[in-house]
MIGU-348784 format. One line per 4 residues: number of its first residue (from 1); their letters; for each residue y, z, x of N, C-alpha, C. Coordinates in Angstrom, 1 decimal. Example, Ala and Ser with C-alpha at 12.3 -4.5 7.8 and 13.67 -1.06 7.14 Angstrom:
2
1 = as = -5.7,7.8,13.2,-4.5,7.8,12.3,-3.3,7.8,13.2  -2.2,7.1,12.8,-1.1,7.1,13.7,0.0,7.9,12.9 .
//
This chain:
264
1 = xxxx = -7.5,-31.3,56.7,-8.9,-31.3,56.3,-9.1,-32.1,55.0  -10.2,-32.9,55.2,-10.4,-33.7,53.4,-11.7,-33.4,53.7  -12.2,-33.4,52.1,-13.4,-33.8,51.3,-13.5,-34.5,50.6  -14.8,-35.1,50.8,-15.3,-36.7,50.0,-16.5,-35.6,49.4 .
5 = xxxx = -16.1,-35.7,47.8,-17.2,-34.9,47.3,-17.8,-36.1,46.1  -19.2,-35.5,45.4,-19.4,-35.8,44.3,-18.7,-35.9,43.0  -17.9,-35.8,42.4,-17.0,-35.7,41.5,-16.0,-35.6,41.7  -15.0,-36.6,40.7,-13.4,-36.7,41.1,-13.0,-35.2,40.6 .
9 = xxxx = -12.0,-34.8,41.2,-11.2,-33.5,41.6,-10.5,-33.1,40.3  -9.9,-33.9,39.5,-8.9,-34.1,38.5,-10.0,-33.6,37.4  -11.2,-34.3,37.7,-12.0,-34.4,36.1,-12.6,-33.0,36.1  -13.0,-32.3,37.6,-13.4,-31.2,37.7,-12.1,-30.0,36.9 .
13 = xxxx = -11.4,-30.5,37.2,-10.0,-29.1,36.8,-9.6,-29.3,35.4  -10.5,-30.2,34.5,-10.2,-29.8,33.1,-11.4,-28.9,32.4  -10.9,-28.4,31.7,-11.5,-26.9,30.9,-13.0,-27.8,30.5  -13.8,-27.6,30.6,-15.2,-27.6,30.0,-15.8,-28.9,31.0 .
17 = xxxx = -15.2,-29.5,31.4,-15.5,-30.5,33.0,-16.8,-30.1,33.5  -18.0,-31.1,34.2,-18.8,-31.0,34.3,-18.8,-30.2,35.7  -19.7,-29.0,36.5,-18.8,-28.7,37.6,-18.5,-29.5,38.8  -17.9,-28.9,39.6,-17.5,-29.8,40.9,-19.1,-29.7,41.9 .
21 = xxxx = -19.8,-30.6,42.4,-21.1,-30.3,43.5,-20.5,-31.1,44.3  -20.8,-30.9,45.7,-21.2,-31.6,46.9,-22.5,-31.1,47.4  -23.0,-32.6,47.3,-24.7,-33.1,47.9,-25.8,-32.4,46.9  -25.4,-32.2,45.9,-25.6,-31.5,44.4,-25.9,-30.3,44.3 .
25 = xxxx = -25.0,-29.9,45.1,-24.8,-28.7,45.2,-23.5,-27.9,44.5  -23.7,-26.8,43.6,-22.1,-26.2,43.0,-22.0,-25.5,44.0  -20.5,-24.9,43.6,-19.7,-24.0,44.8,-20.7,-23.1,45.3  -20.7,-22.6,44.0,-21.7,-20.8,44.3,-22.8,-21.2,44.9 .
29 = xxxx = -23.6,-22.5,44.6,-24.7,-22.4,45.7,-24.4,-23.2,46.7  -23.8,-23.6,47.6,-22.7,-23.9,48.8,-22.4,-22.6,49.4  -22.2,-21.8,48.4,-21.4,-20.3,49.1,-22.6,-19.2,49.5  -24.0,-19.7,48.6,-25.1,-18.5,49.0,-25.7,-19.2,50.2 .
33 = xxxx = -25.9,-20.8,50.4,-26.4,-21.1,51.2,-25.5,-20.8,52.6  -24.3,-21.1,52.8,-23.7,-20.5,54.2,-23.9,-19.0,54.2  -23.8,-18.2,53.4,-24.3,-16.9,53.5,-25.7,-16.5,54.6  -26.6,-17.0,54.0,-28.0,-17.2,54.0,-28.4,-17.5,55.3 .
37 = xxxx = -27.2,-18.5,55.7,-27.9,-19.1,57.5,-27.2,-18.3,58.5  -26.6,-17.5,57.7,-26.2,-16.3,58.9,-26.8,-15.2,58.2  -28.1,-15.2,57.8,-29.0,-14.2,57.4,-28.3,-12.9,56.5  -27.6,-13.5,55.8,-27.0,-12.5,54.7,-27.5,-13.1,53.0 .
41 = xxxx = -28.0,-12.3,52.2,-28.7,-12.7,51.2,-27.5,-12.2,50.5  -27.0,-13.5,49.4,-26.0,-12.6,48.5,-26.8,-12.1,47.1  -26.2,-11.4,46.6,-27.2,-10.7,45.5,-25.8,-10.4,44.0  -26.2,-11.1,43.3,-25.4,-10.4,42.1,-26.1,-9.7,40.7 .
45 = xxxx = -25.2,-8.9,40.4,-25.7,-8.1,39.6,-26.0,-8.7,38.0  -28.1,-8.1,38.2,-28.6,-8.1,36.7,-28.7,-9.3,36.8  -28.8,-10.6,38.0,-29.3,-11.6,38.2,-30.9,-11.8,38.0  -31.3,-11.3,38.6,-33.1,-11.2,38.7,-33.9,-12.2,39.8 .
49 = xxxx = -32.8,-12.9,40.0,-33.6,-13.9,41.0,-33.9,-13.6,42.1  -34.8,-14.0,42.9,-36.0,-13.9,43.9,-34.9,-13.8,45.0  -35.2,-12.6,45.8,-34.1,-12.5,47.0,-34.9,-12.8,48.5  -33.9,-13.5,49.0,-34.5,-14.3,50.5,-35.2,-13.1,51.2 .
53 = xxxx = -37.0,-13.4,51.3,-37.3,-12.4,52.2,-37.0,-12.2,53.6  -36.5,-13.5,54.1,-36.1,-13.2,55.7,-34.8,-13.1,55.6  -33.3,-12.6,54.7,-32.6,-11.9,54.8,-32.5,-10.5,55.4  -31.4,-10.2,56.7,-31.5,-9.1,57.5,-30.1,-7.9,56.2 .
57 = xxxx = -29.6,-9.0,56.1,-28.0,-8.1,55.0,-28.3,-8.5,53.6  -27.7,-7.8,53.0,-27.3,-8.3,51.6,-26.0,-7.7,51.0  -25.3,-9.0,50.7,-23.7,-8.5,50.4,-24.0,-8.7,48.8  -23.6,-7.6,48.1,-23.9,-7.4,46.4,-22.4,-8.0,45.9 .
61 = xxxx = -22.3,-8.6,45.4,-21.1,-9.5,44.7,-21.2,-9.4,43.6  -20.0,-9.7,42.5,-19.8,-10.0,41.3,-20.0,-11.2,40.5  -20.8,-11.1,39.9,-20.9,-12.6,39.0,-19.5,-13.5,38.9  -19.3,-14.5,39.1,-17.9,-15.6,39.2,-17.0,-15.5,40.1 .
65 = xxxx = -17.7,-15.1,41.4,-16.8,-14.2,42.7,-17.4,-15.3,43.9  -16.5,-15.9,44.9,-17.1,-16.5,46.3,-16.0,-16.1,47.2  -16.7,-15.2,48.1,-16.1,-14.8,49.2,-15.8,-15.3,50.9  -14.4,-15.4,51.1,-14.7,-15.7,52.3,-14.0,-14.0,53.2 .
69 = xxxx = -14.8,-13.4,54.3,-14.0,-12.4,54.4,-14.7,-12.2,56.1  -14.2,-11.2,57.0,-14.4,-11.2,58.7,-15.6,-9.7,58.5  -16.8,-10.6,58.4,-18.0,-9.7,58.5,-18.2,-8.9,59.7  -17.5,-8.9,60.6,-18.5,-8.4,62.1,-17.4,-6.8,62.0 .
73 = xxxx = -16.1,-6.7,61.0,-15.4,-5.3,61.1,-16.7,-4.7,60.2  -17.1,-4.9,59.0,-18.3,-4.2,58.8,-19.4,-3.7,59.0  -19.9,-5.0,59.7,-21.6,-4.1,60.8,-20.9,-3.6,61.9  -19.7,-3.4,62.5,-18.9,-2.8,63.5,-19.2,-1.4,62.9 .
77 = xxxx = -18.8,-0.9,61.9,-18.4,0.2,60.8,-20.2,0.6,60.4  -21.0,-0.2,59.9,-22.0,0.0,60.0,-23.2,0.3,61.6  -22.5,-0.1,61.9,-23.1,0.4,63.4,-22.5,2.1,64.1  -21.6,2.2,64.4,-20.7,2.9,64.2,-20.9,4.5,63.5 .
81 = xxxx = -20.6,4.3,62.2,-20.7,5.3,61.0,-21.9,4.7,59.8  -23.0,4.8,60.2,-24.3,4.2,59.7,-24.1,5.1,57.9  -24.4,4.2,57.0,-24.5,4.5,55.6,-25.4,3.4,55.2  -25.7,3.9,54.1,-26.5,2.8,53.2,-26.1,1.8,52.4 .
85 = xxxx = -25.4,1.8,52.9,-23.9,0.3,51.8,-22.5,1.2,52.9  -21.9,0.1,52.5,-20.5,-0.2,52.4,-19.8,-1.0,51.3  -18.6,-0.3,51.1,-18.0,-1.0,50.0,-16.9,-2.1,50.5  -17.0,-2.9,50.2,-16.1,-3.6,50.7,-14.3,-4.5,49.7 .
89 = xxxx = -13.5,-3.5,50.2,-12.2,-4.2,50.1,-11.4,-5.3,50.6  -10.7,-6.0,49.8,-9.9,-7.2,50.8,-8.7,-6.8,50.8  -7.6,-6.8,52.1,-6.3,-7.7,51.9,-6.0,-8.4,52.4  -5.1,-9.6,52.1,-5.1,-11.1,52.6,-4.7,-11.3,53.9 .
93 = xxxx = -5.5,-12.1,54.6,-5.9,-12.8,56.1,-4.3,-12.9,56.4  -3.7,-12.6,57.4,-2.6,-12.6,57.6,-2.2,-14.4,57.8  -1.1,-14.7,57.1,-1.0,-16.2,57.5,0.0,-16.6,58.2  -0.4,-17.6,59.3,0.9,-18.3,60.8,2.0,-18.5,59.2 .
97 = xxxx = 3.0,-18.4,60.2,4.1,-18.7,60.1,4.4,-20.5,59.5  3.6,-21.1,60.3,3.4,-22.4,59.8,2.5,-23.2,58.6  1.2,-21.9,58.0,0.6,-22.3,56.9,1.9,-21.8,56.1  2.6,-20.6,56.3,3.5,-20.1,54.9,4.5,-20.9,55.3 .
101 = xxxx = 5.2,-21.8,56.2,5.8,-22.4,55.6,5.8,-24.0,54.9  4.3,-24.2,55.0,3.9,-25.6,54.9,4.1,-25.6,53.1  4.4,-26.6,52.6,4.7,-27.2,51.1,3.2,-28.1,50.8  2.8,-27.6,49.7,1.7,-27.9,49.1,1.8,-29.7,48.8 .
105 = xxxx = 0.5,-30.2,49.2,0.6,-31.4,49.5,-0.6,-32.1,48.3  -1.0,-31.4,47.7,-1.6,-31.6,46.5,-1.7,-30.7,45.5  -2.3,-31.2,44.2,-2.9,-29.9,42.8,-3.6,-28.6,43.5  -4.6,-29.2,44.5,-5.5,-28.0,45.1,-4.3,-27.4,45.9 .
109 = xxxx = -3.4,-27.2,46.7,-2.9,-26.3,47.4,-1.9,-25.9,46.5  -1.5,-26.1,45.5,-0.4,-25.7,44.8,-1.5,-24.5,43.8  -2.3,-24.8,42.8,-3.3,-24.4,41.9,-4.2,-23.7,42.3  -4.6,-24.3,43.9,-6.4,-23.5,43.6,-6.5,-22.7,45.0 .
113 = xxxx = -6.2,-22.9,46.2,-7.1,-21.7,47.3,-5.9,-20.9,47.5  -3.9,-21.4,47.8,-3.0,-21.1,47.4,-3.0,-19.4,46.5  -3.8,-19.8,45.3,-3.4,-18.9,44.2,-4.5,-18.0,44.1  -5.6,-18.2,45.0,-6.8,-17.5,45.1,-6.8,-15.8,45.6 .
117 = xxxx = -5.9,-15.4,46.1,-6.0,-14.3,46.3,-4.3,-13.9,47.3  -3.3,-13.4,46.5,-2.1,-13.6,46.7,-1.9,-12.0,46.1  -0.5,-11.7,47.0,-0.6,-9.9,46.9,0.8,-9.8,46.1  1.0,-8.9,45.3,2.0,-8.8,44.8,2.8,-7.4,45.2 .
121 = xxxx = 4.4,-7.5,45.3,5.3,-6.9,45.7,6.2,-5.7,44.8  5.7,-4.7,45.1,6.2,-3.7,43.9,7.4,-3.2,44.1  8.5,-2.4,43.2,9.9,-2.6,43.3,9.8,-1.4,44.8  9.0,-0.8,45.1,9.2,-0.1,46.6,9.1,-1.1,48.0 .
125 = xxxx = 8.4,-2.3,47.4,8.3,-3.3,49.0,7.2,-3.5,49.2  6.2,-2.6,48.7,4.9,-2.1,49.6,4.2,-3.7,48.5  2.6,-4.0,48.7,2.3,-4.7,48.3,1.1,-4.7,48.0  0.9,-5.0,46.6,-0.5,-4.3,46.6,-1.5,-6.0,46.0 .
129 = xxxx = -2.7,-6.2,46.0,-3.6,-7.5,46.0,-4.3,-7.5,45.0  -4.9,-8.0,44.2,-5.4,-8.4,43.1,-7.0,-7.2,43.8  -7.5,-6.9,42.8,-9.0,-6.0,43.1,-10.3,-7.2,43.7  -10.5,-6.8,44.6,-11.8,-7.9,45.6,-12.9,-7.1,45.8 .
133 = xxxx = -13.9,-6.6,46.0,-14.9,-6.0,45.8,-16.0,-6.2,46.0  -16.8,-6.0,47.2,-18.3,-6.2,47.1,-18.4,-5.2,47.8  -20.1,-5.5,48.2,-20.4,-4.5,49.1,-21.8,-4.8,50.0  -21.9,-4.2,51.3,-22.7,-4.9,52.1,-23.8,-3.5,52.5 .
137 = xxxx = -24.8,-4.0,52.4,-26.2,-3.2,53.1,-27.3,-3.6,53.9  -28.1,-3.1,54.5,-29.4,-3.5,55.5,-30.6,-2.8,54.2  -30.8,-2.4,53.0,-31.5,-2.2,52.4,-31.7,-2.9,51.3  -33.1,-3.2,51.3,-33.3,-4.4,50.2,-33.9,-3.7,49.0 .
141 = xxxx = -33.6,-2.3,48.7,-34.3,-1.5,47.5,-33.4,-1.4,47.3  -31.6,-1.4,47.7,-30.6,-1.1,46.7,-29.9,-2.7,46.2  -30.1,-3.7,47.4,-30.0,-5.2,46.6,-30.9,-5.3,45.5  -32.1,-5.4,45.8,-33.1,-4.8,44.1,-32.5,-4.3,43.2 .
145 = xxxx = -31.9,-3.4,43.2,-31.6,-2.1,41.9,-30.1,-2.9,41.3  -29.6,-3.8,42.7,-28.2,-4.6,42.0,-29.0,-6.1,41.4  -29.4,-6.5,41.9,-30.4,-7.8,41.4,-30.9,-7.3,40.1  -31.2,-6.1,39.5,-31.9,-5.6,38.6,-31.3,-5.1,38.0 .
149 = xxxx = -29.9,-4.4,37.9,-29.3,-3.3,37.1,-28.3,-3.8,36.1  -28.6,-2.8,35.2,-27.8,-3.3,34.1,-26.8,-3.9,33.5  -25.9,-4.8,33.3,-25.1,-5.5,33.6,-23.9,-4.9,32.5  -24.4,-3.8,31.6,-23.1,-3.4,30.7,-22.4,-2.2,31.3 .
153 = xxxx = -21.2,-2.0,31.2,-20.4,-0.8,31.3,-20.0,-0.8,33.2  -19.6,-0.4,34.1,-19.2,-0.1,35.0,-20.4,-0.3,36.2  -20.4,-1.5,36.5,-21.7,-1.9,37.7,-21.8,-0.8,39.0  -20.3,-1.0,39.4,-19.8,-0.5,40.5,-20.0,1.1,40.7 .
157 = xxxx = -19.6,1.5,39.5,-19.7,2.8,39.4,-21.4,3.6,39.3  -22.4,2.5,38.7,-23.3,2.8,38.5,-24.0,2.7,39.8  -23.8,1.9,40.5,-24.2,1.9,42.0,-24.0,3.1,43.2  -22.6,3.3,43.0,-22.3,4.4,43.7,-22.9,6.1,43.1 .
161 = xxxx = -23.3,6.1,42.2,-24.4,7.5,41.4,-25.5,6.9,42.1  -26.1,5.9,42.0,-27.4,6.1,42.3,-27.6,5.8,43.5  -26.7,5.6,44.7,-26.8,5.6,45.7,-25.5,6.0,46.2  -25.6,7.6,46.6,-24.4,8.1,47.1,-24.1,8.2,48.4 .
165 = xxxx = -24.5,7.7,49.3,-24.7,7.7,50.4,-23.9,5.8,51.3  -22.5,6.3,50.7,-21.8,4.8,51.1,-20.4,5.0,51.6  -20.2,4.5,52.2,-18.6,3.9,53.1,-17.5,3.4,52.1  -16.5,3.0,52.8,-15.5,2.0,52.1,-14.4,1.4,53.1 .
169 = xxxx = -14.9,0.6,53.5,-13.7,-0.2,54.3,-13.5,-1.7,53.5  -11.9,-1.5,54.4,-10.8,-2.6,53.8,-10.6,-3.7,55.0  -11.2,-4.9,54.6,-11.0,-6.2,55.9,-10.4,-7.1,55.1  -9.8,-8.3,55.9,-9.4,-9.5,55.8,-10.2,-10.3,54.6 .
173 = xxxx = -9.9,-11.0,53.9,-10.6,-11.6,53.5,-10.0,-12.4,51.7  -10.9,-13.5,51.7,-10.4,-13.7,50.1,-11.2,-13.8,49.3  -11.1,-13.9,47.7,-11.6,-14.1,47.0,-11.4,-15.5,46.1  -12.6,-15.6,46.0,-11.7,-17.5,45.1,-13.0,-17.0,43.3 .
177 = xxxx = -12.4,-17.9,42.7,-13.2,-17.7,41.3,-14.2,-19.2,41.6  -15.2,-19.0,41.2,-16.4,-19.9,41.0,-16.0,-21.4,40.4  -15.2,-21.8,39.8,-14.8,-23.0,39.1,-13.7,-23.3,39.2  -13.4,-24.7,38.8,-11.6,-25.6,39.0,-11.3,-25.6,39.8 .
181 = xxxx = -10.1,-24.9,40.3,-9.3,-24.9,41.1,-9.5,-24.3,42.3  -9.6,-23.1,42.1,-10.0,-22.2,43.3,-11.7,-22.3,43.8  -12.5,-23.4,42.8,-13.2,-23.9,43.9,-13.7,-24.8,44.6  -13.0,-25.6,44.1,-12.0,-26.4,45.0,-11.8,-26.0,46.4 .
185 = xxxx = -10.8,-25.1,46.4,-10.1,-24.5,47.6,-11.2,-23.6,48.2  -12.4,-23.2,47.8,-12.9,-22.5,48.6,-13.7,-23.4,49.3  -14.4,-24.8,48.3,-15.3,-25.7,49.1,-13.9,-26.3,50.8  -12.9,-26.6,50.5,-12.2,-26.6,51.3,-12.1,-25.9,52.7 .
189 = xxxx = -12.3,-24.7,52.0,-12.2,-23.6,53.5,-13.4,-24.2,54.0  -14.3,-23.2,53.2,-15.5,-23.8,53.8,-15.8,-24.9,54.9  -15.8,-25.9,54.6,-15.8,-26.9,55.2,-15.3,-26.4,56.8  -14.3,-25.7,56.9,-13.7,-24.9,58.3,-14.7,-24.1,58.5 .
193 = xxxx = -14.9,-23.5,57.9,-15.8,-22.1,58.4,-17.2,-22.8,58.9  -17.7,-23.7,58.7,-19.4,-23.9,58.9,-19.6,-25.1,59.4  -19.4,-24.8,60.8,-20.0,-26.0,62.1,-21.1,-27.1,61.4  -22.0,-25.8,60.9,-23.8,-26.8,61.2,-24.1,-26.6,59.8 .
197 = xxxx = -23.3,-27.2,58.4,-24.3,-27.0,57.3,-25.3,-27.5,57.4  -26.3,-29.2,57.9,-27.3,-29.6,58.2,-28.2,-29.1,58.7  -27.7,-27.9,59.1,-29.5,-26.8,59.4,-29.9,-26.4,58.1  -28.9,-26.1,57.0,-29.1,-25.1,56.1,-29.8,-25.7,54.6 .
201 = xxxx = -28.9,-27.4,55.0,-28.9,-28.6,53.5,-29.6,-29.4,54.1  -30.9,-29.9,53.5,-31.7,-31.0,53.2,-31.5,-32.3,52.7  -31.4,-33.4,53.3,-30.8,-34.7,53.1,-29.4,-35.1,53.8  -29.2,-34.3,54.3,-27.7,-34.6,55.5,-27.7,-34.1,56.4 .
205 = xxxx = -26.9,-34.9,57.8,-26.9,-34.9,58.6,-25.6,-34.7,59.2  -25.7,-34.7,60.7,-24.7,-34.9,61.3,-24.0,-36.8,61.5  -23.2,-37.1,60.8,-22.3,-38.6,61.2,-21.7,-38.5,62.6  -21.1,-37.7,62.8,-19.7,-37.7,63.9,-19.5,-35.9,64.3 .
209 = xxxx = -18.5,-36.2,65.0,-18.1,-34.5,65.3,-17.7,-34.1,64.1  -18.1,-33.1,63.7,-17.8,-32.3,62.2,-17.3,-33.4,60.9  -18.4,-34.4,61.0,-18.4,-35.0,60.1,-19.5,-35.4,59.5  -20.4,-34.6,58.2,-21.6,-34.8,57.5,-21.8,-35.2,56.3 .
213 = xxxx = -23.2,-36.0,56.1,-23.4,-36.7,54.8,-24.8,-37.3,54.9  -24.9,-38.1,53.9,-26.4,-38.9,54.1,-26.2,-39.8,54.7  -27.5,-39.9,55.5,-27.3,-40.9,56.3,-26.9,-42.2,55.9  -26.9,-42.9,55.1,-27.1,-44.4,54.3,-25.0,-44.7,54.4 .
217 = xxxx = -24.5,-43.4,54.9,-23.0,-43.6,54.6,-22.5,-44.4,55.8  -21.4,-45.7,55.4,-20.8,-46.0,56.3,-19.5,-45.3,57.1  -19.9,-44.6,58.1,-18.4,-44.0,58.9,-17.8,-45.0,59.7  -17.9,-46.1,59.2,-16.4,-46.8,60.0,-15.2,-46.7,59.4 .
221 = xxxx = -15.1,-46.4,57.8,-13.8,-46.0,56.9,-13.2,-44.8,57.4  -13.9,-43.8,58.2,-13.4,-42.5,58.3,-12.7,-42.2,59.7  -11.8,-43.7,60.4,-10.9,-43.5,61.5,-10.0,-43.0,61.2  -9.1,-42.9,60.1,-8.0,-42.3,59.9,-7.7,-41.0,59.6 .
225 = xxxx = -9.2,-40.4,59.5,-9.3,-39.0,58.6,-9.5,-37.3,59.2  -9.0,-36.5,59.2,-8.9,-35.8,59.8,-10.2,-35.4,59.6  -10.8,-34.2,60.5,-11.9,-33.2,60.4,-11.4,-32.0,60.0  -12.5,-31.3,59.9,-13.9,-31.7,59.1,-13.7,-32.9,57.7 .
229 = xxxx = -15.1,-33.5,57.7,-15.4,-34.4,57.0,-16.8,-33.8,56.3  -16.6,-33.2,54.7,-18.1,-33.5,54.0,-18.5,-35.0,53.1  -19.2,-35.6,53.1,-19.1,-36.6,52.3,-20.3,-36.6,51.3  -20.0,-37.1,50.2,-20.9,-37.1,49.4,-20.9,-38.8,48.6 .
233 = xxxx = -21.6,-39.1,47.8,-21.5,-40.5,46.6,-20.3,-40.2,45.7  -19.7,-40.9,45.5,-18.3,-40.6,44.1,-19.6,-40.9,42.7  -19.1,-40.4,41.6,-19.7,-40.8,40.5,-18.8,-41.6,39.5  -19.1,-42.4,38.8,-18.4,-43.4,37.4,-18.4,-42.2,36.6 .
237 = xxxx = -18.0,-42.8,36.0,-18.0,-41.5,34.1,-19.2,-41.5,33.5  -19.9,-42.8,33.9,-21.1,-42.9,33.1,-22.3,-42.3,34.3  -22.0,-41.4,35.4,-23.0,-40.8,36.3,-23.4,-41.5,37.2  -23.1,-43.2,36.9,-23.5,-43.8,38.1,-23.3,-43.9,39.4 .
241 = xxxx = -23.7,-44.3,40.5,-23.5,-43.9,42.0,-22.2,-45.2,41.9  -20.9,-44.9,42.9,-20.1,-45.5,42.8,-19.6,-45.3,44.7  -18.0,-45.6,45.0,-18.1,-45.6,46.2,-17.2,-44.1,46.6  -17.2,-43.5,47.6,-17.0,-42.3,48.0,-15.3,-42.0,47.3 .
245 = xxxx = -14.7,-41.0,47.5,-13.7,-40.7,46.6,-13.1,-39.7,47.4  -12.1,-39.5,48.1,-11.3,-39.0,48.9,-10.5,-37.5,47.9  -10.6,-36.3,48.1,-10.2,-35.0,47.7,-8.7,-35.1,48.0  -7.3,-34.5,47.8,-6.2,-34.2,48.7,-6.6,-33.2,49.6 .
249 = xxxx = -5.9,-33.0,50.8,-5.7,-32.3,51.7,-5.3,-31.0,50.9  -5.6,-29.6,51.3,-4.8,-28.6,50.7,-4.1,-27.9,51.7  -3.4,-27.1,51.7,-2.6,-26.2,52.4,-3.7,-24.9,53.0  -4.3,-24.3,53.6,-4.9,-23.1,53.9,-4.2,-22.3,53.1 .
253 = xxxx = -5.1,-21.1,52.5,-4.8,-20.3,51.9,-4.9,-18.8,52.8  -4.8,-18.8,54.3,-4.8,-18.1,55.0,-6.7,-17.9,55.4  -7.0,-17.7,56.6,-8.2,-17.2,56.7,-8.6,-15.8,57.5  -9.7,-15.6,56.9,-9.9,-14.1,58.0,-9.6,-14.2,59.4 .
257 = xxxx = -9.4,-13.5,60.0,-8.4,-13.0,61.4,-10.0,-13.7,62.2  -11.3,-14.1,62.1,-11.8,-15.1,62.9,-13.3,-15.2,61.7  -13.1,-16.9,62.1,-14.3,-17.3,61.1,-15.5,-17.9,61.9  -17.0,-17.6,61.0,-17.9,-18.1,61.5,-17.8,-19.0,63.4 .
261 = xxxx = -17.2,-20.0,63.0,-17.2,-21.0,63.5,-16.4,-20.6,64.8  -15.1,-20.1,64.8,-14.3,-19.6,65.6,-15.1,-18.8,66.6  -16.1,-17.8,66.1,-17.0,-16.7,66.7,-18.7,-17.4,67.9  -18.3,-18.9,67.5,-19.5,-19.6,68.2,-18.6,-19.8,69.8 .
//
């Protein structure tokens, strides 16, 4: 899989770097808009911003958090054992045999989706994963109260007092951090996960089979190139529009046990 983004990759992964967009778009809003067209409103806390009224879910996230994780075991669970949230845990998407043995073929699979959410091995065997955390509801008075609520001292905890009436299940899934490296590797995934961003993004289209951009691009350069294909303008240093700019390939960092796309 490659991406042809806005901004060279390298210049993105140094500390204070302007962020990485594709179609000028940053990760995080990349990551609320695929949310969003499968009618899930993401919501982070003590944000305040205006929440999609024709959202059916709302998954409550942490500020500097992009999630990829197998939604349908939750509304399964919400369907099922009905509550007013669920809390949602991750442990990592079980990976073929052939992503773990594949050798990182650039910075991004060595650095960024790679190191996104990796479980550590305690002297008993057992294995425990870095803390992942959101949570999912059909109520838009408790996304309010997270869109609204106070951002000091313990969010999580302050949620669960004022709305006691919640679950807790543990799915597949990862977490990537909002900037550099790891998002990088999530625009990456992404790119797998979402057939039809052009219903969702304004100014791009469909080129080819799973291959999108503005129209004005020439796709006769992209015979050699694997899919998915996002493409965007490369930029100079001085902002100006330049010619497209090729991402490395990264290694999968394992994916949920079935994504979006998989489920069409």
């Amino acid at each position: 899989m490659t991406l042809l983004a806005d901004q060279n990759l390298y210049t993105a992964m140094k500390p204070g770097a302007n962020e990485l967009t594709v179609w000028g778009y940053s990760a995080t809003a990349l990551h609320d808009l695929f949310w969003l067209s499968r009618e899930v409103a993401i919501v982070r806390p003590g944000a305040g911003k205006p929440i999609a009224p024709d959202a059916r879910l709302f998954l409550l996230v942490p500020e500097g958090k992009l999630f990829r994780l197998h939604l349908r075991l939750v509304l399964d669970q919400l369907f099922w054992m009905p509550r007013a949230m669920y809390f949602i845990g991750f442990h990592p998407p079980t990976r073929s045999k052939r992503a773990a043995d594949a050798k990182p073929s650039s910075p991004v699979a060595d650095q960024g989706a790679g190191s996104a959410h990796e479980s550590v091995a305690n002297r008993n065997g057992k294995s425990h994963e870095p803390a992942a955390r959101a949570a999912l509801t059909p109520h838009r008075d408790i996304a309010e109260y997270w869109n609204t609520i106070h951002t000091a001292g313990n969010v999580w905890m302050a949620l669960r007092r004022h709305y006691p009436d919640f679950g807790s299940i543990k799915v597949p899934g990862i977490a990537y951090e909002d900037t550099g490296c790891q998002a990088m590797g999530y625009l990456q995934a992404l790119a797998r996960d979402w057939p039809d961003p052009d219903a969702a993004i304004a100014g791009i289209s469909r080129l080819a089979h799973r291959v999108y951009g503005p129209t004005c691009v020439d796709i006769s350069m992209l015979k050699a190139h694997t899919r998915p294909l996002w493409i965007g303008h490369g930029r100079d240093s001085d902002n100006t529009a330049a010619s497209c700019g090729i991402l490395p390939d990264a290694v999968p960092a394992g994916k949920p046990d079935e994504s979006p796309s998989e489920r069409k």
